[in-house]
RODO-2510 file (C-alpha; in nm, 4 decimals, decimal comma):
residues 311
     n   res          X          Y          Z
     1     x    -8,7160    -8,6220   -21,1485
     2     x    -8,5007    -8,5103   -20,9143
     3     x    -8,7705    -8,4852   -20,5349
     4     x    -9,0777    -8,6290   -20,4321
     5     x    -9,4298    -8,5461   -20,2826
     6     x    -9,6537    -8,7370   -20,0896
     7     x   -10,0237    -8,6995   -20,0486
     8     x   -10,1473    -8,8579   -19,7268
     9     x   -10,4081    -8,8675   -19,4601
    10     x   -10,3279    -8,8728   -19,0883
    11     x   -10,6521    -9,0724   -18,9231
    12     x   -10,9639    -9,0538   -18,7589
    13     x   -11,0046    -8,7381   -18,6512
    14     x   -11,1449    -8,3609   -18,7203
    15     x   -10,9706    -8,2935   -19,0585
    16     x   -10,7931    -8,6182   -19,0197
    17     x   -10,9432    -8,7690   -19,3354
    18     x   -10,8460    -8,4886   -19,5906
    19     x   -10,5623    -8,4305   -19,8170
    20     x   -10,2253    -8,4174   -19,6480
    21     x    -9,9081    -8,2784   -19,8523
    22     x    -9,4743    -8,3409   -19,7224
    23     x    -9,1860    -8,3460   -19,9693
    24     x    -8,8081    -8,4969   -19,9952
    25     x    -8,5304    -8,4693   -20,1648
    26     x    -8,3725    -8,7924   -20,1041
    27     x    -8,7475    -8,9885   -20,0944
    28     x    -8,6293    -9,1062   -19,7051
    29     x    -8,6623    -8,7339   -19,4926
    30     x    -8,9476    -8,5777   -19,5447
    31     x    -9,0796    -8,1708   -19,4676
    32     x    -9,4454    -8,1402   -19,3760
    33     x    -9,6091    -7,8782   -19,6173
    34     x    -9,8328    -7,5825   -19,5201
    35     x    -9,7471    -7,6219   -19,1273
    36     x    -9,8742    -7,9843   -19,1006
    37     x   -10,2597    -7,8875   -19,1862
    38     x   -10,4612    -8,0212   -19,4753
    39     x   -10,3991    -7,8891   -19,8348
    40     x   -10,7221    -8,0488   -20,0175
    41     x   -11,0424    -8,0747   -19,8459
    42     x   -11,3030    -8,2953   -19,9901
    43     x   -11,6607    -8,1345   -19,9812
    44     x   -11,8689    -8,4198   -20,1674
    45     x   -12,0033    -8,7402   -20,1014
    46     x   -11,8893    -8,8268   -19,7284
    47     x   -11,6449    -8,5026   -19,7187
    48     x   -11,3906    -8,7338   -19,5820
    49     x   -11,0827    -8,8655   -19,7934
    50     x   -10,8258    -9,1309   -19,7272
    51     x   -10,5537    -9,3458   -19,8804
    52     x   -10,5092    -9,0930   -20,1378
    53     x   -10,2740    -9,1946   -20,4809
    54     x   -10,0897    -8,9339   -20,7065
    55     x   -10,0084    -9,0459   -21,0695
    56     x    -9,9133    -8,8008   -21,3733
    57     x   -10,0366    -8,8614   -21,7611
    58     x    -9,7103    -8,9412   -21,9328
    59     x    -9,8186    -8,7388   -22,2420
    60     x    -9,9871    -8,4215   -22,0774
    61     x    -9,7815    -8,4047   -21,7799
    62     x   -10,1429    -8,3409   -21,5975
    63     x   -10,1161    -8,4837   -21,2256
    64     x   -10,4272    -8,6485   -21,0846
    65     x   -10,5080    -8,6965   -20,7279
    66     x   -10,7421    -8,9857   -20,6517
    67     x   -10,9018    -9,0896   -20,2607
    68     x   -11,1163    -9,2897   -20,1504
    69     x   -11,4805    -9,1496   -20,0581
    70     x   -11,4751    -9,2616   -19,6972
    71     x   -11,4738    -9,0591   -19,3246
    72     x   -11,5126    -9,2847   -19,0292
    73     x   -11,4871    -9,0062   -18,8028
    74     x   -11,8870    -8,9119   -18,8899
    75     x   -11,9099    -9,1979   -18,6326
    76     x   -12,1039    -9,4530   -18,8309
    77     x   -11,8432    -9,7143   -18,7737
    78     x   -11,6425    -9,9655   -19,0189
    79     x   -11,9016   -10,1963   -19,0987
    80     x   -12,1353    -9,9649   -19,2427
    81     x   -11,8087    -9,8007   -19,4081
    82     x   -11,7449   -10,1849   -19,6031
    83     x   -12,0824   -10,2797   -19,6820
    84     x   -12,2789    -9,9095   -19,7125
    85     x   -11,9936    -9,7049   -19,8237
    86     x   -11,9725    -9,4639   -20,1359
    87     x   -11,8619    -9,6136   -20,4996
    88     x   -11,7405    -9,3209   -20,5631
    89     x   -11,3638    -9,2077   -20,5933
    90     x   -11,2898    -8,8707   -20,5622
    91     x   -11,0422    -8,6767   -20,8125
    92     x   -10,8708    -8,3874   -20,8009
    93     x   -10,6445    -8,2631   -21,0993
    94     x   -10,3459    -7,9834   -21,1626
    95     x   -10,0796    -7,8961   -21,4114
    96     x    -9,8686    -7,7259   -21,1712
    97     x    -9,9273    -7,8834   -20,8506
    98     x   -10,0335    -7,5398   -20,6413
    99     x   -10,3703    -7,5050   -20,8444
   100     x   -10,6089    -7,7746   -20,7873
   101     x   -10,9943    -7,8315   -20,9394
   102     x   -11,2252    -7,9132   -20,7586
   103     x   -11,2765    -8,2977   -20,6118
   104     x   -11,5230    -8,4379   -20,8085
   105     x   -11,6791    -8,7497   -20,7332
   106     x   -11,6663    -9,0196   -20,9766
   107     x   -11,8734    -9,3595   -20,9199
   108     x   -11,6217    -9,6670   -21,0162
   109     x   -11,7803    -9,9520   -20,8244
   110     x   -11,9999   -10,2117   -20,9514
   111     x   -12,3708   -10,2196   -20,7809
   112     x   -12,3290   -10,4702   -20,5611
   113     x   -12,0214   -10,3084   -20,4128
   114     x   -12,0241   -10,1924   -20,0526
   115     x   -11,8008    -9,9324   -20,0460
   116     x   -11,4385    -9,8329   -20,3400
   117     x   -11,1474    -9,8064   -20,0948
   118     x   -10,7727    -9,7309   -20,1593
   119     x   -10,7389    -9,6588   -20,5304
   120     x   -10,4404    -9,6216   -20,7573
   121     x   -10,3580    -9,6063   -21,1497
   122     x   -10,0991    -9,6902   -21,3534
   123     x   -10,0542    -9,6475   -21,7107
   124     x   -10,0853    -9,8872   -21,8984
   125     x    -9,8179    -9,8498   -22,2099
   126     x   -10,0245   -10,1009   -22,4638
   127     x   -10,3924    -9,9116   -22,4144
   128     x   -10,2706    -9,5617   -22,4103
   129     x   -10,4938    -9,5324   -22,0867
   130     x   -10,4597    -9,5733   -21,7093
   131     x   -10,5566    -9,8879   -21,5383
   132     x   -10,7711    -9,7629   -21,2286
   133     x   -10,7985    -9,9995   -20,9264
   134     x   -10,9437   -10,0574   -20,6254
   135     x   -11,0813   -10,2796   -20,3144
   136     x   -11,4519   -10,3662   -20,3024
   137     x   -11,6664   -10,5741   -20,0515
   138     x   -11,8490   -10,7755   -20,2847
   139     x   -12,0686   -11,1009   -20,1479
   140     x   -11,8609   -11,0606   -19,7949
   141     x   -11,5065   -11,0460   -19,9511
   142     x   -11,2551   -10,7959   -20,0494
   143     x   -11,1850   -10,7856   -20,4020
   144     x   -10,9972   -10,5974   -20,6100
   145     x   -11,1564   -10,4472   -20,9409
   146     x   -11,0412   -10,2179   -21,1870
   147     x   -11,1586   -10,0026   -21,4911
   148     x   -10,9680    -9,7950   -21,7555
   149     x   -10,9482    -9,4338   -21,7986
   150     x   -10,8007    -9,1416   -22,0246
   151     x   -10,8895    -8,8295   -21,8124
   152     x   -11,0201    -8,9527   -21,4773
   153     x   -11,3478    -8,8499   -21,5832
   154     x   -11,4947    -9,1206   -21,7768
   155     x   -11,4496    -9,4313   -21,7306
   156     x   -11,5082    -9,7871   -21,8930
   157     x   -11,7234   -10,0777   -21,7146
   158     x   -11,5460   -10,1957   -21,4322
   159     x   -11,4282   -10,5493   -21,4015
   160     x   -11,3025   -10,8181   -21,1328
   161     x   -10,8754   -10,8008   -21,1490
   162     x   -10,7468   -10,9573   -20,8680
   163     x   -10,9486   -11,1902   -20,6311
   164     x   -10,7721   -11,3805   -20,3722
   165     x   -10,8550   -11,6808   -20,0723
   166     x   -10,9804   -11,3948   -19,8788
   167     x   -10,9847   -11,0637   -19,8588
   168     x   -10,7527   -10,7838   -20,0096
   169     x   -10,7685   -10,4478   -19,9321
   170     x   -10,4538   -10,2975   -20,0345
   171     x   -10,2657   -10,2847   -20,3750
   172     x    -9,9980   -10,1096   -20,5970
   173     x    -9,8354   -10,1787   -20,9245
   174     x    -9,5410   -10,0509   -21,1208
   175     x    -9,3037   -10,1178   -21,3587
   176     x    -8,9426   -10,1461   -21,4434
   177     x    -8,7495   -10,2813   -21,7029
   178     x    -9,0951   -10,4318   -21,8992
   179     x    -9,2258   -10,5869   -21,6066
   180     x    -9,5214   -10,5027   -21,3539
   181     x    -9,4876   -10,5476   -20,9909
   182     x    -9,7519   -10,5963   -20,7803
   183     x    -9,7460   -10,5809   -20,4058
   184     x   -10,0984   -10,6231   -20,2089
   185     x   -10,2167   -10,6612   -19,8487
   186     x   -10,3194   -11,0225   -19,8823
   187     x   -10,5510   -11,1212   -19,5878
   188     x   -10,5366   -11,5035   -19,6562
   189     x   -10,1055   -11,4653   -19,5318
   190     x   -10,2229   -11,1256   -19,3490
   191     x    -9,9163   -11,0315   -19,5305
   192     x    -9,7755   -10,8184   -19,7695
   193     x    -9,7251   -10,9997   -20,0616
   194     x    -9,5315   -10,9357   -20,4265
   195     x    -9,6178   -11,0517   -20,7261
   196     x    -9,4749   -10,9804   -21,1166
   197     x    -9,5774   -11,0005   -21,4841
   198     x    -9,4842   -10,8823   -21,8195
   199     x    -9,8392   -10,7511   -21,8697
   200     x   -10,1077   -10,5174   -21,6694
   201     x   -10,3425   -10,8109   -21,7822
   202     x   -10,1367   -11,0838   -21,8019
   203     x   -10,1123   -11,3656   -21,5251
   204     x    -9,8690   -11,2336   -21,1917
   205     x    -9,6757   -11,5217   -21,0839
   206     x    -9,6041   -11,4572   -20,6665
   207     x    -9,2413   -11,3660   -20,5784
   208     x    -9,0403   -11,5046   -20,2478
   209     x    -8,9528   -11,2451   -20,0434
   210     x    -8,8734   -11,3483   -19,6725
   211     x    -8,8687   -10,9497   -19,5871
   212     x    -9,2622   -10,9453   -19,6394
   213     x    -9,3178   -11,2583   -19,4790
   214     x    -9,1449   -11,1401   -19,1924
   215     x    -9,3812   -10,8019   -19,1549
   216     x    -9,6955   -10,8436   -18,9513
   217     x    -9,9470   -10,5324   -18,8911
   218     x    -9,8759   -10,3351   -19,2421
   219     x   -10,0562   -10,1860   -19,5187
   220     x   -10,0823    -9,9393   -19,7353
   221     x    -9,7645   -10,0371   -19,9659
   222     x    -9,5907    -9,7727   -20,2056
   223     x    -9,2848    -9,8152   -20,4006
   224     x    -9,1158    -9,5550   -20,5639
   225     x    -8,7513    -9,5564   -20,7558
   226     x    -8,4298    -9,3662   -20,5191
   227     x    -8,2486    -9,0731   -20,6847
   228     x    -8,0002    -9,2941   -20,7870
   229     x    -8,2208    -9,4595   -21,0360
   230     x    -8,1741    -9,8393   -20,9629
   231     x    -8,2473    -9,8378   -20,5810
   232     x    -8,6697    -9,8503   -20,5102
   233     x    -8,8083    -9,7521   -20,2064
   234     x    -9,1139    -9,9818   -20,0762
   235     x    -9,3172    -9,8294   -19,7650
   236     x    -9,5997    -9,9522   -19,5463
   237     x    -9,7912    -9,8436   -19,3585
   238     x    -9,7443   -10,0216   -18,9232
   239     x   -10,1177    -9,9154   -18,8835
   240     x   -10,0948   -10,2046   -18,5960
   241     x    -9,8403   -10,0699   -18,3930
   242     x    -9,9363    -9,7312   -18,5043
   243     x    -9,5555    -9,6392   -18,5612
   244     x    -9,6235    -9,4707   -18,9033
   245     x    -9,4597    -9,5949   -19,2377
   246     x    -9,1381    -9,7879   -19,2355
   247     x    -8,9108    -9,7899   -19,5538
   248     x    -8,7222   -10,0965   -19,6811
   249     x    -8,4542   -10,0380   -19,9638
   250     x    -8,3868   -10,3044   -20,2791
   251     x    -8,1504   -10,2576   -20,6174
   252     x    -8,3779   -10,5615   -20,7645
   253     x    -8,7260   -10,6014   -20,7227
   254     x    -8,7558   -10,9457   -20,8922
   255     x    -8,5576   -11,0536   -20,6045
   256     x    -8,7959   -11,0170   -20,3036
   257     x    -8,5237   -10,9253   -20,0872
   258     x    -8,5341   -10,5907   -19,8914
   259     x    -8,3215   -10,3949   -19,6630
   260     x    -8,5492   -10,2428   -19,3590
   261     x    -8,4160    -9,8871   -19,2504
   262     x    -8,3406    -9,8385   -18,8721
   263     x    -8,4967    -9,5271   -18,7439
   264     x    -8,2366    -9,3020   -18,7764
   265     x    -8,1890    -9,3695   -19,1522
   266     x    -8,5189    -9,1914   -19,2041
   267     x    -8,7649    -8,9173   -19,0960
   268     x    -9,1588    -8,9454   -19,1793
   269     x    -9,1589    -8,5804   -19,0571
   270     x    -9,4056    -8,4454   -18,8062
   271     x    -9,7768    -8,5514   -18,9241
   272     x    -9,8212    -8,9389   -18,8486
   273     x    -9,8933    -9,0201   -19,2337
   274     x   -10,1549    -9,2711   -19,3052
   275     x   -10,2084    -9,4601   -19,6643
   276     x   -10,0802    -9,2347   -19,9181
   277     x    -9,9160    -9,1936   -20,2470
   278     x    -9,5523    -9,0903   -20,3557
   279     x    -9,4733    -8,9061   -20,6640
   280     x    -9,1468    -8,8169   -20,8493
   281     x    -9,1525    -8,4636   -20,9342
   282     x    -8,8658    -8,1977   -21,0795
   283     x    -8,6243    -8,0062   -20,8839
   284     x    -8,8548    -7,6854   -20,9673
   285     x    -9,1924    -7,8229   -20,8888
   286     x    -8,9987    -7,9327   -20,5218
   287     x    -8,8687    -7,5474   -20,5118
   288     x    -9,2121    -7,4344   -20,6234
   289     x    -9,4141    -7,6181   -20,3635
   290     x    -9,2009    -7,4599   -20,1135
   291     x    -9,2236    -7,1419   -20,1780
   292     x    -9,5646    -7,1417   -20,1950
   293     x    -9,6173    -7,2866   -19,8611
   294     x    -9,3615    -7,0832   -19,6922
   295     x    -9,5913    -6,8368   -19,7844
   296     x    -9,8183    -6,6787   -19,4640
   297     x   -10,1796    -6,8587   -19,4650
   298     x   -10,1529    -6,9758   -19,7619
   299     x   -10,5494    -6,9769   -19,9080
   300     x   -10,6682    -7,0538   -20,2576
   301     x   -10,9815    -7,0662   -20,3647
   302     x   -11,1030    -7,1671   -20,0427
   303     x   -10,9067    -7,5626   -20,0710
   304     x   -10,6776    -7,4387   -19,7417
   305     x   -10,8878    -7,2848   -19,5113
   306     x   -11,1250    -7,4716   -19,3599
   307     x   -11,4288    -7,5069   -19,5231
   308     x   -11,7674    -7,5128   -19,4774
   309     x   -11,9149    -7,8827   -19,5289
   310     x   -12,0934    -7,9039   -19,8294
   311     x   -12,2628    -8,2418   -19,6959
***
C-alpha cells in the first residue's frame, strides 16, 4: 500500500454534508479530487452524510464506505439531530474505487436510540467479520454500541461496547503487532483519549499520553500507518478553532507520546475536511483515481452531478 484516500465531509452547508474524496502519497499533503466538489451524494433517509469511514474486506478486497445518516443544514437543529435522528448508517460499496452502488440505508441502532453518528469497522481477525461501531444518545448519554457484520448488509443485534462517565461521541480502533488501539473523544476529560487491548472484546486498559491531554477542541480521530511502515499518523479534527485536522506523528503507539506537525510539515489541501476516514490503497488505485478525475465533468451514473433529492 503504497498512497492513501480520504473520504470526508466539509460542514454545514449546501452539499456540505456529502461524500468528499483527496489523496496523498506521503499520508501528510493531500490533492482534492474532482475539483473540490462532492463525489457521493446520499439520496436516502436525511440525504445528508457526515463523518464518513472507509475500510476494505481483507479477503475480497471489496471497499465499503459507511456515514452517518445526518444533515443539519435541513435546519432542524442539533437537538432534534441527537435525540430524533436516523438509526440508520448509510453504505456505499466498490471493488475498484471509481464505481460505487448505491447508498443504501441500513438501520444499526437499538430503539431507544436517538440518532447512529460517526461509524467505523474494523475486522475483527478471531470472528472472520467486521466489528461495526458507533455513538448513540441513549437515556441522555452518548454511548458507544456496536454490531458485527460480513457484507455491510446484514447485521447481528447490536450491543452496548463502550460506555463512559459521560458522553462519547467519537471513536476508532486498530491494530498493530496483536494489539487494538482505541482512541475516543471522551467528554468526561473533553479529551482525546487512548486506550489498548489484546482483544476487540477484551477489557482496554487507558494509555498516558500527555500529547492528548494537552489537545482541547478536537474530534474526529484517525490513525493510519506512514509509508515507512513503523511511523502512524493520528489526526483530529480542531472543529473548535475551526483550523481543520492537525497531524501528530509516533513510531510506538503503546507509548502515548506524539510529535504535533507545524504547519508547514503538512497540507490538508483546499476543502476544509471535516470527520472522515483514511485508507491505504496501491500505487495504481492512487494513479487510477487520478486519472479519472482529471477527467472533464466527470459523471457516473448520476453520483457526481448534482442530484435531484430523493427525500
Amino acid at each position: 500500500m503504497a498512497a492513501y484516500l480520504f473520504a470526508h465531509f466539509i460542514g454545514e452547508e449546501k452539499n456540505g454534508e456529502q461524500i468528499y474524496f483527496s489523496v496523498s502519497q506521503d499520508g501528510l499533503h493531500w490533492k482534492d479530487l474532482n475539483n473540490g466538489n462532492p463525489i457521493l451524494f446520499s439520496q436516502t433517509g436525511t440525504c445528508g452524510v457526515r463523518d464518513p469511514f472507509l475500510v476494505r474486506h481483507p479477503q475480497t478486497g471489496t471497499v465499503y464506505l459507511i456515514a452517518t445518516d445526518l444533515c443539519i443544514w435541513d435546519g432542524k437543529g442539533w437537538k432534534n439531530a441527537q435525540e430524533s435522528g436516523s438509526r440508520s448508517i448509510i453504505v456505499w460499496e466498490t471493488d475498484d474505487l471509481i464505481h460505487w452502488t448505491k447508498g443504501r440505508s441500513c438501520e444499526v441502532g437499538i430503539s431507544e436510540a436517538g440518532c447512529v453518528w460517526a461509524p467505523e469497522a474494523v475486522f475483527d481477525k478471531e470472528k472472520g467479520a467486521f466489528l461495526v461501531f458507533f455513538a448513540s444518545k441513549v437515556s441522555g448519554k452518548h454511548k458507544i454500541y456496536a454490531a458485527y457484520t460480513e457484507d455491510f448488509d446484514s447485521f447481528s443485534d447490536t450491543f452496548l461496547y463502550m460506555e463512559k462517565e459521560m458522553d462519547v461521541i467519537d471513536t476508532t480502533i486498530l491494530e498493530n503487532k496483536g494489539q487494538y488501539y482505541r482512541i475516543s473523544k471522551d467528554e468526561t476529560d473533553k479529551r482525546l483519549i487512548m486506550e489498548k487491548s489484546s482483544s476487540l472484546m477484551g477489557e482496554f486498559v487507558r494509555i498516558d499520553s500527555p500529547t492528548l491531554d494537552n489537545l482541547e477542541g478536537v474530534e474526529g480521530p484517525e490513525c493510519y500507518c506512514m509509508p515507512d511502515g513503523k511511523t502512524w499518523c493520528l489526526i483530529a479534527d480542531q472543529f473548535q478553532t475551526g483550523k481543520g485536522y492537525l497531524p501528530m506523528l509516533t513510531e510506538d503507539l503503546s507509548s502515548g507520546n506524539f510529535r504535533v506537525l507545524s504547519p508547514h510539515e503538512y497540507d490538508m489541501g483546499k476543502t476544509k475536511k471535516r470527520h472522515g476516514g483514511v485508507l491505504q490503497i496501491t500505487d495504481e488505485e492512487y494513479q487510477r483515481l487520478l486519472t479519472w478525475y482529471d477527467r472533464k465533468n466527470p459523471v457516473l451514473e448520476g453520483l457526481y452531478a448534482e442530484p435531484v433529492s430523493a427525500c
